[in-house]
LUMZAFI-37462 format. One record per residue (C-alpha): residue in one letter; x, y, z. Coordinates in steps of 0.02 Angstrom, whole numbers, plus 50000, padded with zeros to 5 digits. Layout:
N
AXYZ
...
END
This chain:
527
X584025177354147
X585745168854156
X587415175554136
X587805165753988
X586135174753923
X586495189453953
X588035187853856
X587325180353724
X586115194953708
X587435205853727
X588695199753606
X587225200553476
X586755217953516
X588425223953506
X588715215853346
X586935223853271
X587685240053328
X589345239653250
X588515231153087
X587115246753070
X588575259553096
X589285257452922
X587485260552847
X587225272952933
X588785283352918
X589135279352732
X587635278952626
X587245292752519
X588955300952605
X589395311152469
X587695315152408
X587545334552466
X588615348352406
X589725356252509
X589195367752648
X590505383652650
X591425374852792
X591625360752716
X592115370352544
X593675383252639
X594345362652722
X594435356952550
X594925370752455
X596375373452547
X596825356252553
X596735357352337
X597655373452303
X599165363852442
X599015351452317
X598985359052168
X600335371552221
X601375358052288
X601755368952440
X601065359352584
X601725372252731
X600855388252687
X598845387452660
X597975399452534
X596435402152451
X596265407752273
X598195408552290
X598215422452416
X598735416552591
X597405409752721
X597625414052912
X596305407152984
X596735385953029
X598475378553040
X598645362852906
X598625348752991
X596865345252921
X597005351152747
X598695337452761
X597445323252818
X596365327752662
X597625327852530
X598125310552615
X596635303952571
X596515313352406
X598105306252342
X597525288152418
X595945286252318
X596345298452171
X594685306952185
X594395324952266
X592535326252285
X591295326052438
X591695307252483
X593415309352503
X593135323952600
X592145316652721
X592875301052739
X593925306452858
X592865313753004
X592105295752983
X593475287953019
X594045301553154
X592225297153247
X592565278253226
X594335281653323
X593555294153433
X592025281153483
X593395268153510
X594335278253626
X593075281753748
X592715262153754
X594545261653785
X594665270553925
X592845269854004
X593235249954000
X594895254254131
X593395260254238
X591655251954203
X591025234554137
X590905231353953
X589215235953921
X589265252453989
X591035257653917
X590045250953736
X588455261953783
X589585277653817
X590435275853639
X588825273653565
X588265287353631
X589265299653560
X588965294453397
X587045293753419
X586825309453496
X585775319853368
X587075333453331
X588485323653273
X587155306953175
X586155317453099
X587405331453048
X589025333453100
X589365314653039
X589005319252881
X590325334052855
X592135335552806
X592575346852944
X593965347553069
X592775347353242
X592705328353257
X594495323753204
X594855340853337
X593875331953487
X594535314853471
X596275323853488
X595685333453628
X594695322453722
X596335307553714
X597275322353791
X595895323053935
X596035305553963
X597855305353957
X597845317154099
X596785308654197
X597635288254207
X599305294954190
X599105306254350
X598345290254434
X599705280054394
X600925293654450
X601735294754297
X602035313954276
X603195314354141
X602055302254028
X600695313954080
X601635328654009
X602665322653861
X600905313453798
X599645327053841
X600705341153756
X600835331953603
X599165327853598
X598905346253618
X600225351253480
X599235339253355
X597565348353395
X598365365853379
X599015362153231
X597115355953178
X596275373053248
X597605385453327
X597465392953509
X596015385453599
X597015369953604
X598295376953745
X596725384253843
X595875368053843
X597865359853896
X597945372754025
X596165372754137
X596095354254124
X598115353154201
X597605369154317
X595965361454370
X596425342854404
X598285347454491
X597205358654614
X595725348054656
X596895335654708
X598175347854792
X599605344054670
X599965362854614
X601885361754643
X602035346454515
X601255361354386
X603115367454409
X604045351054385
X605425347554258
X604215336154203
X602895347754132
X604475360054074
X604645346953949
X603245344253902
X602905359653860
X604755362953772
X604115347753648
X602465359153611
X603755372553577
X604585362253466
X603255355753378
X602335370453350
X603855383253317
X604665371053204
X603335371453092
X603005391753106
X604785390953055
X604575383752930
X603165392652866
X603775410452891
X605305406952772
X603825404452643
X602925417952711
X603905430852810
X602765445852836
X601415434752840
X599865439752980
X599895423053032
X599515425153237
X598355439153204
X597365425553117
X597295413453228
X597005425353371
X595395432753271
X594725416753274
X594945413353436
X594005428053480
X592835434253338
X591465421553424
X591795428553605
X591205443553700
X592755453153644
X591975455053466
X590065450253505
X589945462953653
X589155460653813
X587305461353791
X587555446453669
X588795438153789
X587235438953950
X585945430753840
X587005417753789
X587425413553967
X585425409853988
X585155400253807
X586765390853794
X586225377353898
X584525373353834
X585435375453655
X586555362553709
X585045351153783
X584065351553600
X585785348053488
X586195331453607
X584595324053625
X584075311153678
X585715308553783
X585645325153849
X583865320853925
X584945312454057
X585295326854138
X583655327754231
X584725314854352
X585355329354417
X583825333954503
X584095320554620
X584785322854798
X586145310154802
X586785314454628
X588115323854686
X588765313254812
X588685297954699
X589755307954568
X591025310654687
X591125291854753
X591735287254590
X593345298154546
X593465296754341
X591835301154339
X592275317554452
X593435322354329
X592505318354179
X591285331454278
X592665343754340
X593435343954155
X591875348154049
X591325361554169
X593085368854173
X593255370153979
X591395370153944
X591365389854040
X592535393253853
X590995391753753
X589305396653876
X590305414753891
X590545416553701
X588985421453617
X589295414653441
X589525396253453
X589185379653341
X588655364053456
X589965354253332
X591325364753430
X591015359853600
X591235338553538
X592645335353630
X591605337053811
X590065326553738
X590895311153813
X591285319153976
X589585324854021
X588785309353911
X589675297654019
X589405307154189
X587405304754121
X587385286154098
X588505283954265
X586985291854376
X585495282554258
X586255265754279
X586485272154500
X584645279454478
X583535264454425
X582035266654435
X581945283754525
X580765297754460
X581895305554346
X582535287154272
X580705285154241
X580085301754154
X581725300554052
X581295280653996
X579445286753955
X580345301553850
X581215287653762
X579675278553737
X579065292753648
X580335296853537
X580175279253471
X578365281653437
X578775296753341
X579995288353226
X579145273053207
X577595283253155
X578905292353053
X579345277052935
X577465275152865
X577985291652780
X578505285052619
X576895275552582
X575985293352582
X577415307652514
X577275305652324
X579055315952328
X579755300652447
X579225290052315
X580275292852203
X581535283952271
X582115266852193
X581415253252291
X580565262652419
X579475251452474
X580795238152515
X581695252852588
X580415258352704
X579865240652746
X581765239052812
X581915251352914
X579915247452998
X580515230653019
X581965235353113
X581285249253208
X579825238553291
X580815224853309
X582195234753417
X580565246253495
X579815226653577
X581745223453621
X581655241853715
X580195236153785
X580555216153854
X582625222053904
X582295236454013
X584225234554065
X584905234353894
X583775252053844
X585175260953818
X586115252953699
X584475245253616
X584055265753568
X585695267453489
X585325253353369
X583625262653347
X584575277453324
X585565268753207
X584305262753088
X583425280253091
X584935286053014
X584945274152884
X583085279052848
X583755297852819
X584995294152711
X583735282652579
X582315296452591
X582785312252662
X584445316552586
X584045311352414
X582545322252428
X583515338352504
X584445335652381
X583355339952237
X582865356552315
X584585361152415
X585315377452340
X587135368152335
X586605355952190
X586455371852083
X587975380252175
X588935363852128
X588115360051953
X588365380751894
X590115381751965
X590545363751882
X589875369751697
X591045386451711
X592725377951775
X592475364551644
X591915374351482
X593225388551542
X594485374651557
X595725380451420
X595675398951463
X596465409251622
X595165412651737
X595375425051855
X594215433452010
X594075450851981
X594465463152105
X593165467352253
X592075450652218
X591765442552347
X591675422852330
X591015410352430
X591955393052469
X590655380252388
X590785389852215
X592735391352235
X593135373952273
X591815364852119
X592675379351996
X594515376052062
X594205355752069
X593285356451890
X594585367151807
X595905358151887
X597115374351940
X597115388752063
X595965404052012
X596745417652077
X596135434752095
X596785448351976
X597035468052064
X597665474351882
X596825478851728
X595945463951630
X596895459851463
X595455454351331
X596015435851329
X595605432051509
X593955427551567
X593445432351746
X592025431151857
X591505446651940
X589815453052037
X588845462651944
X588245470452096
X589935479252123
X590335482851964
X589315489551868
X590415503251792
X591335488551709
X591265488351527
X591235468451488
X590405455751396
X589335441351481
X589715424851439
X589155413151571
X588495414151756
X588585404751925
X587435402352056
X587875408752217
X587035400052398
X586985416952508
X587525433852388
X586045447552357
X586405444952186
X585905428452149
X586985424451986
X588875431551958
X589595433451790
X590775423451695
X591325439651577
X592735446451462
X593225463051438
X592515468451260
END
């Protein structure tokens, strides 16, 4: 095959890839209700806006500890852009945040590697299985987080090549002052093992003490303190840090104990290995001898491998961890992976994980005959031209797997790709139907709006959860705040029945409630 063919191939793959993205990330986005996660990003984001204080975060109008804004600003952005607070909106964002995030490795894995590979590596991230076929399709702050994070790893990296310390410091500290103010205190661990471990493997310590990083970190200082300034003249016995630090923490062996903390060190990684596939497959290149030694002849792709297992020892020694937290070292390790298959052609490992690729293909492609025997799958409007679509694309790019054994890579991302699209026609509409959320959303909906022209209040010890909060708050259009003091006739309040049953009320309406004992709570008013 010629070079001008190969480019031609290329350019057409690459323009198949960024075409299927949009598909894939966007249909049927705002289909599911909220998960609680999703619910505490947006409700906070509402009540700042409905409020019209914008510093100091809250829930139900009492003050929330847990996340610093920046997020919940980001949100109301976009809320006062389109005019519409709902699940698109709210998820808009971490689409955009993983188009940025996807660009940015290409940007810098291009200052290092040939186009196709620095495309592969972005396209990787976004086809790993964690983040397409979940984390993708949730307004939370983890993508938006690691995009932040992993520009600060990068920035590290090519500025200390170049030499350029104080770039190095000024840009990687406010890099790491936009990600604390997304998610609080792991941000300056993450700032300070990657400066620690990099300065030391390449026997720079002393610069560690320059006037340089001084001022770097004085403009984190600023940053950060300005705005905790700021927020304690709102707020000035407020528990902020104590917040911050109990989330930091509440997931580590200081509050899961140590007999929690051992196992984890033995499941973590296979965890990890199931939430990334098929990228994570890769790592059987590590069974080969030279592996190591190859690693180390290229030096961004030592520290992409020096980085992730420096910061990567923060989450396999803390017992309770989401794979969406540990994002921001996908690329690192992702990109190590494709480094030593494209060095390992046709060695064992390259071969069993090809013929695990081959596999997964088969599995899907048998997959997408589903609709023609699921009555449920069925009902979905043009399903047949829907499921001939996705066929047709998924055998045509399973023969291109097959004839372009050097183009595999990229060729199962666009497979990938059109899987995803497949999900989001049949599989979300029909989760859907049966999700508890779509009766968390409809129930909570109904009370906000037919409650709309009385005070609504929380009473006491009930205990709410975010989904219900955010579709009453949204529907009713103000803050519900929770009332500690006797119940004057007039106002209506929602209570649990469950821990309150001495209450003398009347019951006028109910919601549905995802994870509560007591299935319903009352809508009630005091007789």
């Amino acid at each position: 095959m010629t070079n001008n063919l190969k480019d031609i191939h290329n350019r057409w793959l690459y323009i198949a890839a960024i075409i299927l993205i949009f598909p894939a990330l966007y249909i049927n986005l705002g289909l599911m209700a909220f998960i609680d996660d999703e619910a505490i990003r947006a409700l906070v984001a509402l009540e700042m806006k409905l409020s019209g204080n914008y510093i100091v975060p809250s829930i139900h109008g009492a003050f929330y500890y847990s996340k610093p804004p920046l997020f919940n600003w980001i949100l109301i952005a976009f809320y006062n852009l389109t005019g519409i607070i709902n699940e698109w909106t709210t998820r808009i964002p971490s689409t955009i945040a993983l188009l940025g995030y996807a660009f940015t490795i290409y940007y810098f894995f291009r200052k290092h590697f040939d186009n196709y590979t620095s495309i592969v590596n972005a396209f990787a991230l976004i086809t790993c299985g964690r983040i397409l076929f979940w984390d993708s399709m949730l307004g939370l702050i983890d993508i938006t987080y690691s995009w932040v994070t992993f520009t600060a790893f990068m920035v590290v990296f090519h500025q200390f090549k170049n030499g350029n310390y104080l770039k190095l410091f000024l840009y990687s500290y406010l890099l790491t002052a936009a990600a604390f103010m997304l998610k609080g205190f792991p941000s300056i661990l993450f700032q300070g093992l990657t400066l620690l471990a990099w300065f030391l493997y390449n026997k720079q310590f002393k610069k560690l003490f320059s006037w340089q990083h001084i001022l770097g970190g004085l403009i984190f200082v600023i940053i950060i303190g300005g705005y905790y300034a700021l927020y304690f003249s709102y707020n000035p016995n407020g528990n902020l840090f104590g917040g911050l630090a109990q989330q930091s923490t509440t997931r580590t062996f200081i509050d899961q104990g140590w007999w929690d903390t051992f196992a984890h060190l033995f499941t973590f990684p296979f965890e990890m290995v199931y939430h990334f596939l098929p990228w994570s497959l890769l790592i059987l290149h590590f069974a080969r001898k030279n592996a190591f030694k190859q690693i180390r002849e290229n030096k961004f792709i030592t520290f992409c491998l020096l980085i992730f297992l420096v910061n990567i020892l923060v989450y396999w020694t803390s017992p309770q961890v989401y794979p969406r937290y540990v994002l921001m070292h996908g690329p690192l390790l992702f990109g190590t992976f494709i480094y030593l298959h494209q060095k390992g052609y046709l060695t064992k490992p390259f071969k069993i994980i090809e013929g695990a690729f081959f596999v997964l293909m088969g599995i899907f492609i048998v997959g997408s005959f589903l609709p023609f025997f699921i009555p449920a799958l069925q009902k979905q409007p043009y399903y047949i031209l829907k499921t001939l679509v996705v066929m047709a694309g998924l055998f045509t790019t399973a023969w291109f797997f097959y004839k372009w054994p050097t183009k595999r890579i990229l060729l199962l991302s666009i497979f990938l790709l059109i899987v995803r699209v497949g999900f989001n026609w049949f599989v979300l509409p029909e989760r859907n139907i049966n999700d508890s959320g779509a009766i968390v959303r409809k129930t909570s909906v109904q009370v906000g709006e037919t409650h709309n022209d009385y005070p609504l209040f929380i009473y006491k010890n009930t205990r709410m959860e975010p989904a219900n909060s955010f579709y009453l708050t949204v529907s009713k259009g103000e803050i519900i705040p929770y009332l500690r003091e006797a119940l004057p006739k007039e106002n209506h309040f929602i209570l649990d029945p469950s821990r309150n049953d001495s209450l003398d009320y009347k019951k006028i309406d109910q919601i549905y409630m995802r994870h509560s004992k007591q299935r319903y709570f009352d809508v009630g008013r005091i007789k």
